[in-house]
C-alpha positions as CSV (number, residue, x, y, z in Angstrom):
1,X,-37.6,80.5,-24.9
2,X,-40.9,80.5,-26.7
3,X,-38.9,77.3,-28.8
4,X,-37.9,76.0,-25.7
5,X,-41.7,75.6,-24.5
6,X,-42.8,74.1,-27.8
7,X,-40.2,71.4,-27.1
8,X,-41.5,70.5,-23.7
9,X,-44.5,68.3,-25.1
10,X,-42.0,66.3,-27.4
11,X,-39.2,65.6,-24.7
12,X,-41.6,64.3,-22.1
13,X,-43.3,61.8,-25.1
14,X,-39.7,61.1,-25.3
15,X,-38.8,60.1,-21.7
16,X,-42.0,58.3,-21.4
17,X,-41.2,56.1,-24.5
18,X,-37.8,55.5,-23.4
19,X,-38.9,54.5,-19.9
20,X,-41.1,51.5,-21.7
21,X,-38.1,50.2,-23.9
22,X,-37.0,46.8,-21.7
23,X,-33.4,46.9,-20.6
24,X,-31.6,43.8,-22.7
25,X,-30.5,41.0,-20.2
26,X,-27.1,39.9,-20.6
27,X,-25.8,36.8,-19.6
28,X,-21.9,35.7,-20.0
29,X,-21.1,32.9,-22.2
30,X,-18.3,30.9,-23.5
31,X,-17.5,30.8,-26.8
32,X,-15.2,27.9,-28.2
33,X,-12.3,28.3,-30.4
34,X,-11.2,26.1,-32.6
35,X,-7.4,25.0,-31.1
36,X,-4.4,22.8,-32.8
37,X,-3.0,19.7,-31.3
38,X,-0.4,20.2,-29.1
39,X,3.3,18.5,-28.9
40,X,4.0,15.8,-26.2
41,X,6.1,17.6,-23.3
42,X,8.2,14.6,-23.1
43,X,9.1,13.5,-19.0
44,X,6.7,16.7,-18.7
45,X,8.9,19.4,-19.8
46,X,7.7,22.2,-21.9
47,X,11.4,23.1,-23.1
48,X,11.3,19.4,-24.6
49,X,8.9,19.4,-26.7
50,X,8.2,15.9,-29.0
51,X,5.5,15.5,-31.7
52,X,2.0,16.5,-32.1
53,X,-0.5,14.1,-30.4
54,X,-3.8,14.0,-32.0
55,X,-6.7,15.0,-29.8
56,X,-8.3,11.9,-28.5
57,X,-9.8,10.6,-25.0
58,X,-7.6,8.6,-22.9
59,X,-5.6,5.6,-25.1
60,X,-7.2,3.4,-22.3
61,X,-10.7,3.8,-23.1
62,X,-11.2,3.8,-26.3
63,X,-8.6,7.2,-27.1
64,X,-11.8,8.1,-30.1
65,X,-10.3,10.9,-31.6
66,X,-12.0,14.6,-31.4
67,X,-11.9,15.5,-35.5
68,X,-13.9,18.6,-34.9
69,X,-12.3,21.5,-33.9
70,X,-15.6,23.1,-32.5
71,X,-16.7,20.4,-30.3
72,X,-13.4,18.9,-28.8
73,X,-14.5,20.3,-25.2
74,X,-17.8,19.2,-25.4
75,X,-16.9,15.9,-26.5
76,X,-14.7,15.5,-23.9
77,X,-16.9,16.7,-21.0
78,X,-19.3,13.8,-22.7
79,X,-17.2,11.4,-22.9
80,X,-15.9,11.6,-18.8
81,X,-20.1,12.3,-17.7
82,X,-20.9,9.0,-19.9
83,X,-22.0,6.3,-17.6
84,X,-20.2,4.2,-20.6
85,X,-16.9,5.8,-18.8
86,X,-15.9,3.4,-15.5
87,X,-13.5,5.8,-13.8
88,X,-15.8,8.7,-12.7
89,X,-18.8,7.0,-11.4
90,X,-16.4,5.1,-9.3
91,X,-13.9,7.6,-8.3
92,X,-16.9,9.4,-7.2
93,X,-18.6,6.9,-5.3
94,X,-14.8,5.8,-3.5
95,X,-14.4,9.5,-2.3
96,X,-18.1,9.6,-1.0
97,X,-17.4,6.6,1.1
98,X,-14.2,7.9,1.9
99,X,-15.9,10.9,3.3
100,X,-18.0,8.7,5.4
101,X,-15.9,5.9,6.8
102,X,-12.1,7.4,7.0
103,X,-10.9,4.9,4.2
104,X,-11.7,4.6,0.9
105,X,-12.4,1.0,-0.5
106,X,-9.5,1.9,-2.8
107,X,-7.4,4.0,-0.1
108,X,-5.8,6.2,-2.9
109,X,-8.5,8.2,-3.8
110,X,-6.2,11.0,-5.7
111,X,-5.0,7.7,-7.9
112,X,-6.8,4.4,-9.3
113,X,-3.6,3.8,-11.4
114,X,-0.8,1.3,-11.2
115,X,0.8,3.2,-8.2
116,X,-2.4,3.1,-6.5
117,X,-3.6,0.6,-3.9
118,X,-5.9,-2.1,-5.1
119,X,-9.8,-2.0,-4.0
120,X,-10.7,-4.1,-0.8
121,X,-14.2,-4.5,-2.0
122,X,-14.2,-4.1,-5.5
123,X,-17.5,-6.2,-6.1
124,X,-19.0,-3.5,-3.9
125,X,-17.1,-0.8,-5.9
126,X,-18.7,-1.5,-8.8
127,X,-22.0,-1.8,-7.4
128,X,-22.2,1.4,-5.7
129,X,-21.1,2.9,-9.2
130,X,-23.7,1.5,-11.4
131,X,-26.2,2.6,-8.2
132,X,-25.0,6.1,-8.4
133,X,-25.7,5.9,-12.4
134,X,-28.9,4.6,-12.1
135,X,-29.9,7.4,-9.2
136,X,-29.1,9.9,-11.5
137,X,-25.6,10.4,-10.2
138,X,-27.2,11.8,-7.2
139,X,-24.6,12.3,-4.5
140,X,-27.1,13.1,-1.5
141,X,-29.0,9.3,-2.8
142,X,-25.5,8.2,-2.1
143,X,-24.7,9.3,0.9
144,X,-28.4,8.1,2.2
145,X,-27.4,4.6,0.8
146,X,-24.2,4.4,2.5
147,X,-25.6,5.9,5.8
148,X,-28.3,3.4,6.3
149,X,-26.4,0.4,5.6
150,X,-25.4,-2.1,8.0
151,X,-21.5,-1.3,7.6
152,X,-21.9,2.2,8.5
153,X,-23.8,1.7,11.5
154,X,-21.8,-1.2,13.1
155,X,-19.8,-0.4,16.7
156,X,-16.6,0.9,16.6
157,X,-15.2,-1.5,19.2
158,X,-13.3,-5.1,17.6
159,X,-13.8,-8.6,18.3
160,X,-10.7,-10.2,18.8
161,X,-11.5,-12.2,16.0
162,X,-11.4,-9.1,13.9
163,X,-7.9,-7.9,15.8
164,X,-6.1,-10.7,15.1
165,X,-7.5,-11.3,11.2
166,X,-7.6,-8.1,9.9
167,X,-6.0,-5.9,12.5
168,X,-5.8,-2.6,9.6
169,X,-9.5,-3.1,9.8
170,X,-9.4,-3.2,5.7
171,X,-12.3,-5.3,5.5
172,X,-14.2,-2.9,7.4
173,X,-15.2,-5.8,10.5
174,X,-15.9,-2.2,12.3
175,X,-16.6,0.8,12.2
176,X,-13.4,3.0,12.2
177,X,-13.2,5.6,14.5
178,X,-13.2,9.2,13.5
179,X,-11.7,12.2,14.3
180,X,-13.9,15.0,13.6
181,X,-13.1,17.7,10.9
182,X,-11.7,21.5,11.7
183,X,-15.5,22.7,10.8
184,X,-16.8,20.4,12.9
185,X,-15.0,20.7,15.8
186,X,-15.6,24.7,15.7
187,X,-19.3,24.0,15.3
188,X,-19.2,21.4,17.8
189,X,-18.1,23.8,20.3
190,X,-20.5,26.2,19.7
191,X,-23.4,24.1,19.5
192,X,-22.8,22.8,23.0
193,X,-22.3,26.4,24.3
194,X,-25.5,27.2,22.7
195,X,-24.1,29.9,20.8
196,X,-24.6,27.8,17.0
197,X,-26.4,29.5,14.5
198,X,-28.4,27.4,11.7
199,X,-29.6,29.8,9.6
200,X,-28.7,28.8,6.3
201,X,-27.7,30.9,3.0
202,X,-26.4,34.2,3.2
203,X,-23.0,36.4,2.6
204,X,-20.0,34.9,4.3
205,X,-18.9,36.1,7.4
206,X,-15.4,37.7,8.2
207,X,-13.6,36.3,11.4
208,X,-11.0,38.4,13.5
209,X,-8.2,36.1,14.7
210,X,-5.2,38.1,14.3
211,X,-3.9,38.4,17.8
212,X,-3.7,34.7,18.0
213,X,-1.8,34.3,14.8
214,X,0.7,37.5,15.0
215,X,-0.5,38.9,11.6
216,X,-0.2,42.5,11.1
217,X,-3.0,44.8,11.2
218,X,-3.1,44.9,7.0
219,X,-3.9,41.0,7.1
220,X,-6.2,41.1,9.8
221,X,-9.8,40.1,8.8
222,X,-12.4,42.1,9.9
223,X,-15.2,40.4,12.2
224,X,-16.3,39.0,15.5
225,X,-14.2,35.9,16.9
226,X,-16.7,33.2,16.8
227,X,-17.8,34.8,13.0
228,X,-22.0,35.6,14.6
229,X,-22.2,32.2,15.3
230,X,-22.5,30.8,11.5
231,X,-21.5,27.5,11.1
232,X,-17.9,27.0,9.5
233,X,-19.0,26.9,6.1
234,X,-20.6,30.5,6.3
235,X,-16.9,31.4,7.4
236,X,-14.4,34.0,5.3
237,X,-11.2,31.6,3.9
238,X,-8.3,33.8,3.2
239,X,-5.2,32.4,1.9
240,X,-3.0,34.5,3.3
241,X,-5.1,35.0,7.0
242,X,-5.7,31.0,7.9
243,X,-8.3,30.2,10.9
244,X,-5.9,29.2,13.4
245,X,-8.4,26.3,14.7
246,X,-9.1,24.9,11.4
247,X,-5.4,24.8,10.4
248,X,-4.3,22.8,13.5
249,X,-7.0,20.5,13.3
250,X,-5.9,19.6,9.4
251,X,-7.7,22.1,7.1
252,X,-6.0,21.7,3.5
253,X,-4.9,25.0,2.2
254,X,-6.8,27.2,0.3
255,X,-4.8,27.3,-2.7
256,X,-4.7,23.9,-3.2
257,X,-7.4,21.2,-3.8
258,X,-6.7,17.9,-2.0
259,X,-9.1,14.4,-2.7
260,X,-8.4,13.4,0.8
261,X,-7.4,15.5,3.9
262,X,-4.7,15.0,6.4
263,X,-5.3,13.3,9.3
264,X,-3.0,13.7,12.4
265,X,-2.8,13.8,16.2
266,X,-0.2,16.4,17.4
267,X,0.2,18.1,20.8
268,X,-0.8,21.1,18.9
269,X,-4.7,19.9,18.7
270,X,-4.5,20.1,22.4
271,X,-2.8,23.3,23.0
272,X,-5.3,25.3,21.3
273,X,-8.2,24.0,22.8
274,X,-6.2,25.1,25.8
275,X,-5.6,28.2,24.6
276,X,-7.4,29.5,21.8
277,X,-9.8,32.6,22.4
278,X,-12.8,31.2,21.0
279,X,-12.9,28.0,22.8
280,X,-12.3,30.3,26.5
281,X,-14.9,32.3,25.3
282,X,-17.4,29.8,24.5
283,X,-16.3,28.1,27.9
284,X,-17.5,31.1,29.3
285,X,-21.1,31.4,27.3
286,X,-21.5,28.2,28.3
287,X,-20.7,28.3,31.9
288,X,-23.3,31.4,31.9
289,X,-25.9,29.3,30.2
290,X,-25.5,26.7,33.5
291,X,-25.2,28.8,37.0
292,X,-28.8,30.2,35.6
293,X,-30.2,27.1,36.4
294,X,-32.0,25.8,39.3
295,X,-30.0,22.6,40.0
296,X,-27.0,20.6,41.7
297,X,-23.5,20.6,41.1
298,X,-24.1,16.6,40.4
299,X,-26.8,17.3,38.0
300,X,-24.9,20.2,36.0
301,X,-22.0,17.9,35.5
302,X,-24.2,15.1,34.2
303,X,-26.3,17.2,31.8
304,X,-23.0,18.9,30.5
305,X,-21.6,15.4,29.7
306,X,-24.5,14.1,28.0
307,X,-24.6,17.6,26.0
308,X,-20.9,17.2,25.0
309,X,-20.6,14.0,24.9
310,X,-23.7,12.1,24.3
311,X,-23.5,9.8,27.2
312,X,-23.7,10.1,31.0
313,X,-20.7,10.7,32.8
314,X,-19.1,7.2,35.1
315,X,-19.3,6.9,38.4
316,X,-15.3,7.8,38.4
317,X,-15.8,11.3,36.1
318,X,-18.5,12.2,38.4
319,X,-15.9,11.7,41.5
320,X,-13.5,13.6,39.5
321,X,-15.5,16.3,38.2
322,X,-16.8,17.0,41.7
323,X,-13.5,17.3,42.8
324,X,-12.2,19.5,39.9
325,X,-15.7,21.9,41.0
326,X,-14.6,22.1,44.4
327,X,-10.6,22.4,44.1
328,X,-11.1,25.2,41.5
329,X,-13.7,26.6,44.3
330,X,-11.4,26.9,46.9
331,X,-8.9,28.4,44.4
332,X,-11.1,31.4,43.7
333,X,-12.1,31.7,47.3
334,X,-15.7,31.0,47.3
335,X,-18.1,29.3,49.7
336,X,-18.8,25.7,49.7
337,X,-22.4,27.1,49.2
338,X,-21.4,29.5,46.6
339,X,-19.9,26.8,43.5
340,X,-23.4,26.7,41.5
341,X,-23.6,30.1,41.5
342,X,-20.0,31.3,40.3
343,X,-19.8,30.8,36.3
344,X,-15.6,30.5,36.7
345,X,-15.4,27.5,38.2
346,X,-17.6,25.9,35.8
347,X,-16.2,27.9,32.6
348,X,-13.1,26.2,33.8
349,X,-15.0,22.6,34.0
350,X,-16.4,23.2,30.2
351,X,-13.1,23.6,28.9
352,X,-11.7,20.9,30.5
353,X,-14.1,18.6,28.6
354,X,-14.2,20.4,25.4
355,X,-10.4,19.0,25.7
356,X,-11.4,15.2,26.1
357,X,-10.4,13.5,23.0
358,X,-14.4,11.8,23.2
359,X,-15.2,15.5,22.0
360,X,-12.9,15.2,19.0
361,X,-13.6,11.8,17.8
362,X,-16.6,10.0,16.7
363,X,-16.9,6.2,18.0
């Protein structure tokens, strides 16, 4: 014991040095290893295997050949970054303006080869690439280019003139109309029902949909239905548990990457705004949000069309809408007197133009 005690002195000097020694940060890395040329998989098979192709960049611009082992990776990330290289600045700059008008000016975006369609604009093509170069291949400096221009912010609506030259609309005489995307057609809905949270950052945010979908319990995703609020991109994507909304409304699959989405307009869209939980239950938030305020039935339609819409309702949707109040009234057995204060009839109004196709589309 008496040992013991003599220790004491020496095992605390220990800890206390030990304490001050700085834990080594680690960070991972890649390491690159040195790799042979590979045979041609001729017609793409791997069972048919031809000769050994050098490695090279593509034959088509320039194919210089990669002689050092160590470096073929890097020299190939270089060589498709370079703003020497004319495919990526402009296969970047198509899908951006893809993005933002519907249509790419070369409407293949996946493929600027021979079996892809041939630019509309490709002066303009070219431009917007060497501007994208020279910005420091900036993509928000894009998108701020291509949102203040004049093309972007022309009317929807054609002149004949425009219907009867160019009725595709490939020379972009208007602007196209657009169909919102699946993530913006969820956060549309809850950002007229006042329910849309903005915060940005943080963890992402499981959803429960399963009853909607007929998963079994093991697939279903833990959460609240209308995921706290966070916009779609804060959302949980599981492969094998798919947001019913966003799949109907064209979200590609997980698994997969796709340059350029589906578009379609099937009764399907419809049927879940219909029917779909989350858009009866932000219906209802919304309808609460309304009866609390001091105001007529004429007034509460008009601000809810200018808050879904962006525009005052017509003289004929006010007619309507009045009608739809009071029908739906009288179904539910209320008082004349009692419609502004009764949240269903006007959960059952909010629906109803959350299923307008002016909610979906953008003019």
């Amino acid at each position: 014991m008496s040992k013991l005690r003599e220790l004491q002195p020496l095992v605390a000097r220990y800890r206390a040095l030990e304490v001050e020694i700085p834990v080594a940060a680690r960070a991972p890395g890649v390491f690159s290893e040195p790799g042979g040329d590979q045979e041609l998989m001729i017609r793409g098979n791997l069972k048919n295997l031809g000769p050994k192709v050098p490695r090279a960049y593509l034959a088509a611009l320039g194919g210089a050949p990669y002689t050092d082992p160590q470096s073929v990776r890097l020299r190939l990330a270089e060589d498709i970054a370079s703003p020497a290289n004319p495919f990526t600045a402009r296969v970047m700059v198509n899908r951006i303006w893809a993005k933002l008008f519907g249509r790419g000016i070369v409407a293949t975006v996946d493929n600027f080869g021979k079996l892809g369609e041939r630019p509309t604009h490709p002066e303009l093509l070219d431009d917007l690439a060497a501007h994208f170069v020279n910005e420091g291949w900036s993509i928000k400096r894009m998108i701020r280019t291509m949102v203040s221009s004049r093309a972007y912010q022309m009317s929807s609506a054609p002149s004949e003139a425009a219907n009867r030259i160019d009725p595709g609309n490939r020379l972009l005489q208007h602007m196209p109309v657009k169909r919102l995307e699946a993530e913006a057609v969820r956060d549309s809905i809850l950002a007229v029902s006042g329910q849309l949270d903005l915060t940005v950052f943080g963890p992402s945010v499981p959803v429960y949909y399963a009853h909607e979908t007929g998963q079994t319990k093991g697939d279903r995703p833990k959460g609240p239905l209308d995921g706290n609020g966070r916009r779609s991109i804060y959302l949980e994507v599981r492969r094998n548990a798919t947001n019913p909304i966003f799949e109907v409304f064209d979200f590609p699959k997980p698994s997969t990457t796709r340059g350029e989405r589906d578009l379609t307009n099937v009764p399907a869209q419809s049927l879940a705004l219909l029917n779909s939980s989350l858009v009866i239950d932000q219906s209802a938030k919304w309808a609460k949000g309304i009866v609390l305020e001091k105001s007529t039935v004429a007034s509460r339609i008009d601000a809810m069309f200018r808050k879904a819409l962006g525009r005052p309702p017509s003289a004929k949707e006010q007619t309507r809408a009045v009608v739809f109040i009071t029908e739906m009234g009288k179904e539910y057995g209320l008082a004349a007197g009692h419609l502004e204060q009764d949240p269903r009839v006007w959960q059952d109004l909010a629906q109803s133009i959350f299923n307008l196709k002016e909610f979906i589309y953008v003019r």
